[in-house]
Structure formats: C-alpha cells, structure tokens
N, C-alpha and C positions, 0 to 999 in steps of 0.2 A: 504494500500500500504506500509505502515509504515513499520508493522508486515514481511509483504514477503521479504522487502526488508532487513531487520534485520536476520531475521533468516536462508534466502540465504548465507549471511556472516559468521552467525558463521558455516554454514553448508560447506562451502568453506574453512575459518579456520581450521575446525576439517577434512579436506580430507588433508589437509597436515601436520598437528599434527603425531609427531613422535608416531608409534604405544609402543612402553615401556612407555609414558607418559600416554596413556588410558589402560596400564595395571596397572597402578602403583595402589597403598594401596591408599583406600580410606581416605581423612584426617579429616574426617569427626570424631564424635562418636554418640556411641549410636545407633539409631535403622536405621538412614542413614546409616550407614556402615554395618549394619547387612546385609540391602537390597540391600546395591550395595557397594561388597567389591571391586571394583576398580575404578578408577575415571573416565574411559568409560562408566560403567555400571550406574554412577550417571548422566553422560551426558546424554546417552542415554534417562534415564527417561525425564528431565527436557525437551529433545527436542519432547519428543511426549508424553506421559502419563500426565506429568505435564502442560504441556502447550494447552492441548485438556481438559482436564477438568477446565481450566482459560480459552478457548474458549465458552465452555460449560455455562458458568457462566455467561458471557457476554451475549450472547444469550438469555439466559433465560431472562435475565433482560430486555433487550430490548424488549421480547413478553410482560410480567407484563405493559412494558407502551405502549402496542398496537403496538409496531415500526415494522416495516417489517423484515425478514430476509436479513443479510448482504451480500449475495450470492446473 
C-alpha cells in the first residue's frame, strides 16, 4: 500500500511539473545522461523500467523463501 500510495504522489507531482523542467539537460554525467539526455527522460525511467525490475527483484526473492505472490 506503501508503494501505490508513494508513487501516486510523485505521479501527481510530475502532472503539474512545469513541462521546460522535464525538458531540461540532464544533470546527471556519464552514461545516465547519455540514456536520458533530459530530466523527463530520467524520470520516466526510474518511474517504470527502474522500479519494475526492483519489483522484479522482490518477487523473486520472496519465491526463493516459498512466500506466495504479492498480488
């Protein structure tokens, strides 16, 4: 519940983020900014690519000690 209710917010947050701020230069360096030269484009990641494979992660672990599916 934690998670949904966490990431509703910043998904609420980022629906009113000025859109020049999710164009902007990523500030990142190196191979982060290679892959996401704007700071939307590194949101983006982190709100689904990165955070489904740190879902992904969980889960598996949970099987390893027999645990049921979280769903």
């Amino acid at each position: 519940i934690r998670y949904a209710e966490k990431h509703g917010w910043v998904v609420e947050v980022l629906g009113t983020t000025d859109d020049a701020k999710l164009h902007a230069t990523n500030p990142r360096e190196g191979r982060m900014k290679e892959m996401f030269p704007t700071v939307g484009g590194m949101l983006m990641f982190y709100m689904t690519s990165h955070m489904m494979m740190h879902l992904g992660q969980a889960s598996a672990w949970r099987r390893c000690f027999g645990l049921g599916s979280v769903m």
